[in-house]
C-alpha positions as CSV (number, residue, x, y, z in Angstrom):
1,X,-30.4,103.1,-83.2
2,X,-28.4,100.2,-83.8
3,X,-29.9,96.7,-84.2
4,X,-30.0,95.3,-80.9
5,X,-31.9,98.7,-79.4
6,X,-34.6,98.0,-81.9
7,X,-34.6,94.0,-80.7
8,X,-35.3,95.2,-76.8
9,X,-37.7,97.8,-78.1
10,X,-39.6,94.9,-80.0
11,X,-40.0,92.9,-77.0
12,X,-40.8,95.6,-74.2
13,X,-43.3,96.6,-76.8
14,X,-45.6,93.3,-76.1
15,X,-45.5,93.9,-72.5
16,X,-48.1,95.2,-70.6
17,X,-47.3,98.2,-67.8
18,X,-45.9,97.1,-64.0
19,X,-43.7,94.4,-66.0
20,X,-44.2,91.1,-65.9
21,X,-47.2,89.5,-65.0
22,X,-47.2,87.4,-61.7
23,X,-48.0,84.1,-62.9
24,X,-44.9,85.1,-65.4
25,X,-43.0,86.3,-62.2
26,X,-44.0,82.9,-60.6
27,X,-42.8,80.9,-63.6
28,X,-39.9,82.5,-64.1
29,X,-38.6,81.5,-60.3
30,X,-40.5,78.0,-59.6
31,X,-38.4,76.9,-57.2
32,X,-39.1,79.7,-54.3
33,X,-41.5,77.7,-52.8
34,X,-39.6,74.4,-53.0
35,X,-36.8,75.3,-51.9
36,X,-37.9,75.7,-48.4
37,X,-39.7,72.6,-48.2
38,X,-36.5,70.2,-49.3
39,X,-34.5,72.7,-47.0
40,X,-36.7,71.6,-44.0
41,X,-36.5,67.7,-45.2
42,X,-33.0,67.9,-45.1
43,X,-33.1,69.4,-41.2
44,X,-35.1,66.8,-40.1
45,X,-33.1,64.1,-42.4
46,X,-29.6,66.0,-40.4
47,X,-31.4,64.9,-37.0
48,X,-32.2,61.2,-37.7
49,X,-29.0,59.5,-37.1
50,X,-27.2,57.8,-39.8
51,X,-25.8,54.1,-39.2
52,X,-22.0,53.7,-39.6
53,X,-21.4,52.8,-42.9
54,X,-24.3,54.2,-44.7
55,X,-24.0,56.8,-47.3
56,X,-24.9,60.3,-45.8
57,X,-27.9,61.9,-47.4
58,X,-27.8,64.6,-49.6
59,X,-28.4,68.1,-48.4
60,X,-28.9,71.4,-49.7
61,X,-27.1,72.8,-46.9
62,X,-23.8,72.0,-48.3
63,X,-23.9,73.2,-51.8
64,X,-25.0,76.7,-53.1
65,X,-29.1,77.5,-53.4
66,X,-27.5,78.8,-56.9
67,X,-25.7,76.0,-58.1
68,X,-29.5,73.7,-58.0
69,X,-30.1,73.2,-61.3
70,X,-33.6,74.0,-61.9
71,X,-34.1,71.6,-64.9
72,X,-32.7,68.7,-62.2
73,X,-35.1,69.4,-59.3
74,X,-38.3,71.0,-60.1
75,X,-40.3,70.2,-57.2
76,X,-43.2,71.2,-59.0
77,X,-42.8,68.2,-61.3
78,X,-43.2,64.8,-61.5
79,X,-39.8,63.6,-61.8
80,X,-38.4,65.5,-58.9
81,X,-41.0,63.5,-56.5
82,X,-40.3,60.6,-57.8
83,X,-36.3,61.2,-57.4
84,X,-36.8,61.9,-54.0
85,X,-38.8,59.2,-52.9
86,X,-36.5,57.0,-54.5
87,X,-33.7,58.6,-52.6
88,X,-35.5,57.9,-49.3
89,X,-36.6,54.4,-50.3
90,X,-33.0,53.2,-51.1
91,X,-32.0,55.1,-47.6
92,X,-34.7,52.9,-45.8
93,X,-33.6,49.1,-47.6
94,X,-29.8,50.2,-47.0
95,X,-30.9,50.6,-43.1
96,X,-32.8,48.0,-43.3
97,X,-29.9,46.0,-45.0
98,X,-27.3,46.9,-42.8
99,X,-30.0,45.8,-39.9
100,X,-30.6,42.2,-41.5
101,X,-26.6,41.9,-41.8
102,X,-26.2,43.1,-38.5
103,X,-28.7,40.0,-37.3
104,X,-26.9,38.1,-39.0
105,X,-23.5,38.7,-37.5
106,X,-25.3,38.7,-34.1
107,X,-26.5,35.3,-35.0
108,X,-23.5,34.1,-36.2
109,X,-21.8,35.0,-33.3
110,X,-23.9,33.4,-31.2
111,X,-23.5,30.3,-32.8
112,X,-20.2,30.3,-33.1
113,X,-20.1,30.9,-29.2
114,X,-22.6,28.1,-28.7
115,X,-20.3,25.9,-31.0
116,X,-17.0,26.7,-28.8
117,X,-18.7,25.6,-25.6
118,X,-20.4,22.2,-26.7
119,X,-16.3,21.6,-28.0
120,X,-15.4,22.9,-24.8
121,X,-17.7,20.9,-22.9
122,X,-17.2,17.9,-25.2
123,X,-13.4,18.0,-24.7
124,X,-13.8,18.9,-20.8
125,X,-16.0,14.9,-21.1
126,X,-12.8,13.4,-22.9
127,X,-10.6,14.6,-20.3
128,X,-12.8,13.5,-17.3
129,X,-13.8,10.3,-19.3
130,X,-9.7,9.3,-20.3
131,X,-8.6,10.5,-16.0
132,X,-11.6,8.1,-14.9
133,X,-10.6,5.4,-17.3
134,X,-6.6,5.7,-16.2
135,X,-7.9,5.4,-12.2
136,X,-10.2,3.1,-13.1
137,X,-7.4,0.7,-14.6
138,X,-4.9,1.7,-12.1
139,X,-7.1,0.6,-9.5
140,X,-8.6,-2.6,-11.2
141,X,-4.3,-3.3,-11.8
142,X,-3.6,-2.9,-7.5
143,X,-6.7,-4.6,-6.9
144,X,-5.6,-7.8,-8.9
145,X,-2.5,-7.2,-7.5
146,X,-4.0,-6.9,-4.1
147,X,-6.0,-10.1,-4.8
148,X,-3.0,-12.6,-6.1
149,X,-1.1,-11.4,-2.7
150,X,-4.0,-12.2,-0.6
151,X,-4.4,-15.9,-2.6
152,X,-0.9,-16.7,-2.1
153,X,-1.2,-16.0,1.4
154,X,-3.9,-18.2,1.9
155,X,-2.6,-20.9,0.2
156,X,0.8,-20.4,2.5
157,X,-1.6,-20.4,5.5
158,X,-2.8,-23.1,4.4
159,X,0.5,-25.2,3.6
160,X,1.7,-24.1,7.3
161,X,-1.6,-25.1,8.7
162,X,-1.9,-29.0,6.5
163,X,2.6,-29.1,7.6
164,X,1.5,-27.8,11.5
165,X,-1.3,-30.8,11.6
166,X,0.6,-33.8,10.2
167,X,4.2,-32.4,12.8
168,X,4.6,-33.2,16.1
169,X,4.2,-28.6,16.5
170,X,1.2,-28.7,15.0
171,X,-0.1,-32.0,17.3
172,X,1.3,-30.6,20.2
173,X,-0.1,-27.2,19.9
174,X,-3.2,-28.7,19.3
175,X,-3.3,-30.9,22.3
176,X,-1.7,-28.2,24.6
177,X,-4.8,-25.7,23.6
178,X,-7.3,-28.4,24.5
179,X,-6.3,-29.1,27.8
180,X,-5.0,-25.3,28.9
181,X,-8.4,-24.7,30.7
182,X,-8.0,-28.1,32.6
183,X,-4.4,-27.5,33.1
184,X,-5.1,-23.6,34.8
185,X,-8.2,-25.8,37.0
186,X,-4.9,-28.3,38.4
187,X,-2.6,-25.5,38.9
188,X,-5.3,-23.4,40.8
189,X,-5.9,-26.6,42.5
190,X,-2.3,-27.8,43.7
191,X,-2.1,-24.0,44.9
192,X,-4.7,-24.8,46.9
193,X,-3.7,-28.2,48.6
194,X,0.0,-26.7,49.3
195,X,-1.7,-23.9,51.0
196,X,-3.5,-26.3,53.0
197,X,-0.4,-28.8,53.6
198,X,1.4,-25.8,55.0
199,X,-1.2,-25.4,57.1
200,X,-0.7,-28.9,58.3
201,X,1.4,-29.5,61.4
202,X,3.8,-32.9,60.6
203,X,6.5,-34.2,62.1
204,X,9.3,-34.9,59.4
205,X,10.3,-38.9,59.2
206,X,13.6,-39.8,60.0
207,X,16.1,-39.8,57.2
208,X,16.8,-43.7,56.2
209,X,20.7,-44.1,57.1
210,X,22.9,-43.4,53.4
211,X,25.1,-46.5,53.5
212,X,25.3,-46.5,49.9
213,X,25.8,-42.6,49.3
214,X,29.8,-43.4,48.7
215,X,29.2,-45.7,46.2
216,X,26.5,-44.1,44.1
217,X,28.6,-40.9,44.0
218,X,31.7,-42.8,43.4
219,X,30.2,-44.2,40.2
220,X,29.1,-40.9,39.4
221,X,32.0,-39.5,39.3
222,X,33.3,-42.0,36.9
223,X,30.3,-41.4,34.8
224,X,31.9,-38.0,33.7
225,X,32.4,-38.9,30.5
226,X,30.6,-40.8,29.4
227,X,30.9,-43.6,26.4
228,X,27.3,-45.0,25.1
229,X,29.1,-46.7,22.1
230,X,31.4,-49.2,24.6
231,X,30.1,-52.6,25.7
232,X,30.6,-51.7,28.9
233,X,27.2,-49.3,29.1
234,X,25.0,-51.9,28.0
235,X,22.8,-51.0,31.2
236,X,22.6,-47.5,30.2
237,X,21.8,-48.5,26.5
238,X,18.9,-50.5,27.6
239,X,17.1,-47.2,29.9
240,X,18.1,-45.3,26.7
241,X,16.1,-47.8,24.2
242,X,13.2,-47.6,27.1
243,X,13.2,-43.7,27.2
244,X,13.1,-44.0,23.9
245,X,10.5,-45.9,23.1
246,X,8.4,-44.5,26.1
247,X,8.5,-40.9,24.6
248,X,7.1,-41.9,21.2
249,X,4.6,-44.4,22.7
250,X,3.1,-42.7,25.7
251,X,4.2,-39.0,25.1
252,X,3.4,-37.3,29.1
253,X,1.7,-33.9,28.4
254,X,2.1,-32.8,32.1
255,X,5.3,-34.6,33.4
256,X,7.8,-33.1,35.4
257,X,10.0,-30.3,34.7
258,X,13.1,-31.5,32.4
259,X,11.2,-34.5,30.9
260,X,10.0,-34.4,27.5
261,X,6.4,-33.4,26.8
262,X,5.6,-33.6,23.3
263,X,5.2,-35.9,20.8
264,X,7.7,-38.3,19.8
265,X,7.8,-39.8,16.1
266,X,10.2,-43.0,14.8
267,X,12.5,-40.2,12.5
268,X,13.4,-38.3,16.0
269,X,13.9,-41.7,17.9
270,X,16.3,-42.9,14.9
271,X,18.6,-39.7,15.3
272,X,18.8,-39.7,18.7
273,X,19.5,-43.5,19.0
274,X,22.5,-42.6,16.0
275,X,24.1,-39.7,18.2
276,X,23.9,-41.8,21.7
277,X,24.7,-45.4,20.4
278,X,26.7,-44.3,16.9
279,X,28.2,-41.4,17.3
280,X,28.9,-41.8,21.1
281,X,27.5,-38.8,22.6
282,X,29.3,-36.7,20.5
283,X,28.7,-35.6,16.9
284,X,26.7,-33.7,14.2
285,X,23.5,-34.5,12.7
286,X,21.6,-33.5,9.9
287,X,19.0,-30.9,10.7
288,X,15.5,-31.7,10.3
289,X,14.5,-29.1,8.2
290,X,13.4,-26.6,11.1
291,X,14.6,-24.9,14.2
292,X,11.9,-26.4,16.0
293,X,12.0,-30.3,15.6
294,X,15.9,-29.9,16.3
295,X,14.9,-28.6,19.4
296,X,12.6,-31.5,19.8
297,X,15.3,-33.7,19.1
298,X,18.2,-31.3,21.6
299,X,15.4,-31.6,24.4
300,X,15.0,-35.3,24.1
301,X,18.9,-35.9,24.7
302,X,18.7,-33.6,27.3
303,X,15.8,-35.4,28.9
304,X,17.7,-38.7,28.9
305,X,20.7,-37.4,30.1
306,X,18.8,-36.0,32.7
307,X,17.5,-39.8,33.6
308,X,20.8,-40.9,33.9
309,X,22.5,-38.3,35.6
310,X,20.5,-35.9,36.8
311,X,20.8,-32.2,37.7
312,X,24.6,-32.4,37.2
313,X,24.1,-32.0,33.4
314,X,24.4,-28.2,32.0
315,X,23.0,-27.4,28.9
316,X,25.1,-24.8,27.1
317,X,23.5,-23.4,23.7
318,X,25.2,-21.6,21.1
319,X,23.6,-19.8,18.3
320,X,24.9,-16.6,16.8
321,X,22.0,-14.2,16.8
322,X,19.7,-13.2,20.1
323,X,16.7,-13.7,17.9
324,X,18.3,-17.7,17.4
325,X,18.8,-18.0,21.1
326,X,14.9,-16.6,22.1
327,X,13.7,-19.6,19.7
328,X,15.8,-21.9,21.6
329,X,14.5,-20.9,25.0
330,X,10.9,-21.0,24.2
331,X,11.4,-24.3,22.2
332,X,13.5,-25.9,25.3
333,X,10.4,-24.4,27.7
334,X,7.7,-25.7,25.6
335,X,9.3,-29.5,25.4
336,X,10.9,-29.6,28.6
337,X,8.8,-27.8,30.6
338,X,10.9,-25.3,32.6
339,X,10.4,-21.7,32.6
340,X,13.0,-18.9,32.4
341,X,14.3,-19.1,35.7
342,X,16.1,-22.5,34.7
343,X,18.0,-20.1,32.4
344,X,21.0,-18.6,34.0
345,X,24.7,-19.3,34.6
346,X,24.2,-21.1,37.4
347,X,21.0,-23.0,36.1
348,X,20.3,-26.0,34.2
349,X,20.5,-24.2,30.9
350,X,23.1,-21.4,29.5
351,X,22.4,-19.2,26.4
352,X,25.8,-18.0,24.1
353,X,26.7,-16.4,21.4
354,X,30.4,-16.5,20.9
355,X,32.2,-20.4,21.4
356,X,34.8,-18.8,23.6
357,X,32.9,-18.1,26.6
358,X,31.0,-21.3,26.1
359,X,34.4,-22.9,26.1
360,X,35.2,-21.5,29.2
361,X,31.9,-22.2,31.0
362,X,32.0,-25.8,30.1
363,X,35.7,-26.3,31.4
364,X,34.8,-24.6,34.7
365,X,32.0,-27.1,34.7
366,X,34.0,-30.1,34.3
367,X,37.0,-28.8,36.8
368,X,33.4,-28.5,39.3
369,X,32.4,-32.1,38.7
370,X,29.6,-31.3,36.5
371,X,28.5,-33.1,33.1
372,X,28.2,-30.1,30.2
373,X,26.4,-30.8,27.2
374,X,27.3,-28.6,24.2
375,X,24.8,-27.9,21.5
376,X,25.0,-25.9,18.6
377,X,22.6,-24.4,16.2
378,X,22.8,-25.0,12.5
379,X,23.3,-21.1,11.8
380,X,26.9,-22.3,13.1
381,X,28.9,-22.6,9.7
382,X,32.4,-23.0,11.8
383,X,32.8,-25.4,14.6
384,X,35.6,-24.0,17.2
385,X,38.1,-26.6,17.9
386,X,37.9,-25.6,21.2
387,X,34.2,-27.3,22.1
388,X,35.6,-30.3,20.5
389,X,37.4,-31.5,23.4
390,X,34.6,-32.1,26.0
391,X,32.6,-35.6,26.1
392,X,29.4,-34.5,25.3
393,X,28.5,-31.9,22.2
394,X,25.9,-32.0,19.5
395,X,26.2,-30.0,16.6
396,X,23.1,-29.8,13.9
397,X,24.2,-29.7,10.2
398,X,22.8,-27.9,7.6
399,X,21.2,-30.0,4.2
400,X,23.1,-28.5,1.3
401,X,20.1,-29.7,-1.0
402,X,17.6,-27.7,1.6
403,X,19.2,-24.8,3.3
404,X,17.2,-23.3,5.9
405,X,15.4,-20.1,5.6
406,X,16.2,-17.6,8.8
C-alpha cells in the first residue's frame, strides 16, 4: 500500500459506522437552511418596486447557489445578519433620499411657477399701468386743448358782443328785439282796422285839379343827373343837411318802407355828406371796416335820394359772390325796411354779379327816364369803366392797412 492508502485508512479509522455523524453532516453543509430563507427575501424584495434610479437589490436568483461563498454569507452567523440588514437599511435611506429630493424638485417647481406668475402678473400691471398713464395724458393734452379753444371763443364772443353794443348793429338789434312783441301787436292791429275800412262804404273825394303836374315833372326831368357839388342845388343841399341830421338825432324805428330805420352816428353822417356834397354823387369811399355799416351808409344815400326823387331811383348792387349779395339784401331790408319783393328787375332794388349786365340795366334805365344808382361792394378789386359813365355810382374801398375778412 502506498502512502496515501495508509493516510485514508488512518482517517476512516476514527469514524464511527453509517459515516458521518449528523450534526457533522449538518456542519459540513450550513447553508441548506439559509439558503431558502434569503431565496424567499429576494422574491418578495423582486415584487416591491424599485424607484428609477436606485441600485437594484442583490439576488440570489441571478448568480449560481454554487458560486455563494460560504465564508461570505453564513446566515448562521453574526456577520451575515448584520450584512443584510445593512443592505436593507441603505436600500430604505436611498428611497427615502431619492423621496426628500424628489420634494424638493416638486417644491422647487412650484416655486419657480409661483415666481413666473407674480412676474407675469407684475409685468401684466406695468403694461396696464404705462396704457392708462399714455390715455390718461392723451386725454388731459385734448382736454387742455379742448379748454384753450373754448376760452378763446369766449373771449371772441365776448369782443363781438362789447363791438355789437357800442355799433349802431349791436343798438339796433337791441332795440328791434325790445319792441318785436309791440311791433307784431301794431301789425295784428292795422290788419284789423284795414279789414274793417274795407268794410266801410266811402265815397272817394274828387281829385284836386293837377295844374302844376307839367312843371313838377318838367323839373324832374332835368333832375336826371343830378350835381350836389354846384351852387345851383343849394335847395337840395339844405333837405340833405336836414335828412342828415334828422337820421342821427331822431333815428324812426318804424318809418316807412325806403326810409332809414337805424341808428345814425356823426362818422356815417360825415361820409355821406363827403360823397353828396364832395364827391358829387359819384365816387368811392373808404369802407368802414364791415359789410354791415357800409350798408348802413349805401341805405342812407338811398334814403335821401329817395326824398328827393322818389320811386324813380333804382338801386343796382354789384358784388361778386351770391353769399355777398344775400348780406346786402338782408342789410338793405333791415335799414330800409322793404322786404324781398322790392327785389326784382323791375323793383326798387337789382342784385348783380358781373358789371356788364348792370351796365346794361342802368342804361335802359336812363333811356326810360329813370335815376339808377350804382353801388359796388368792396370785394370789387376792378372798377369797369363802363359804370363810370352814369351820374350816380358809389364804390366802397378797401383799407390797405385793414383788409376785410370774408
Amino acid at each position: 500500500m502506498n502512502p496515501d492508502e495508509l493516510q485514508n485508512l488512518d482517517a476512516n479509522a476514527g469514524l464511527p459506522e453509517g459515516g458521518l455523524p449528523s450534526d457533522a453532516t449538518a456542519a459540513v453543509n450550513p447553508l441548506e437552511p439559509e439558503v431558502g430563507a434569503i431565496a424567499s427575501t429576494d422574491t418578495v424584495s423582486t415584487d416591491t418596486a424599485v424607484p428609477e434610479g436606485a441600485v437594484a437589490p442583490l439576488s440570489l436568483s441571478d448568480s449560481s447557489a454554487s458560486a455563494v461563498n460560504p465564508s461570505a454569507v453564513n446566515p448562521s452567523s453574526p456577520e451575515g445578519e448584520t450584512h443584510d440588514a445593512e443592505a436593507i437599511a441603505q436600500r430604505i435611506a436611498r428611497l427615502q433620499q431619492q423621496e426628500a429630493q424628489l420634494k424638493r424638485d416638486v417644491a422647487d417647481l412650484q416655486t419657480a411657477y409661483n415666481r413666473s406668475v407674480r412676474e407675469q402678473m407684475a409685468e401684466a400691471q406695468l403694461a396696464m399701468g404705462r396704457l392708462v398713464t399714455e390715455g390718461l395724458g392723451d386725454l388731459e393734452q385734448r382736454r387742455q386743448t379742448l379748454q384753450l379753444s373754448v376760452e378763446q371763443l369766449e373771449r371772441r364772443q365776448e369782443r363781438i358782443r362789447a363791438e355789437m353794443r357800442s355799433t349802431f348793429a349791436g343798438s339796433s338789434q337791441d332795440v328791434a328785439i325790445r319792441i318785436q312783441g309791440f311791433k307784431d301787436y301794431l301789425v295784428g292791429s292795422l290788419q284789423d282796422l284795414v279789414v274793417a275800412a274795407e268794410e266801410l262804404k266811402l265815397a272817394a273825394p274828387a281829385p284836386p285839379p293837377d295844374v302844376k303836374r307839367p312843371a313838377i315833372r318838367e323839373r324832374e326831368e332835368e333832375a336826371i343827373a343830378p350835381q350836389f357839388a354846384e351852387q345851383g342845388f343849394q335847395e337840395q343841399n339844405r333837405q340833405i343837411r336836414k335828412l342828415l341830421d334828422l337820421y342821427r338825432t331822431s333815428p324812426d324805428y318804424y318809418g316807412a318802407a325806403w326810409q332809414l330805420r337805424r341808428t345814425f352816428e356823426p362818422i356815417h353822417a360825415e361820409r355821406v355828406g363827403n360823397w353828396f356834397f364832395t364827391q358829387g354823387g359819384k365816387g368811392a369811399l373808404r369802407t368802414m371796416g364791415s359789410r354791415l355799416q357800409n350798408i348802413l351808409v349805401a341805405s342812407t344815400v338811398i334814403s335821401i335820394l329817395r326824398k328827393l326823387y322818389g320811386p324813380r331811383v333804382r338801386t343796382l348792387i354789384l358784388a361778386d359772390s351770391p353769399e355777398r349779395l344775400g348780406e346786402w339784401r338782408r342789410g338793405l331790408q333791415d335799414c330800409l325796411g322793404i322786404s324781398r319783393s322790392d327785389f326784382g328787375s323791375d323793383q326798387g332794388a337789382v342784385l348783380f354779379e358781373a358789371p356788364e349786365p348792370l351796365a346794361q340795366r342802368a342804361d335802359r334805365l336812363v333811356k326810360q327816364k329813370q335815376l339808377p344808382l350804382i353801388i359796388m361792394d368792396e370785394s370789387e378789386d376792378v372798377v369797369n369803366l363802363s359804370l363810370l359813365q352814369f351820374p350816380l355810382w358809389l364804390a366802397f374801398a378797401s383799407d390797405p392797412a385793414k383788409p376785410m375778412m370774408y
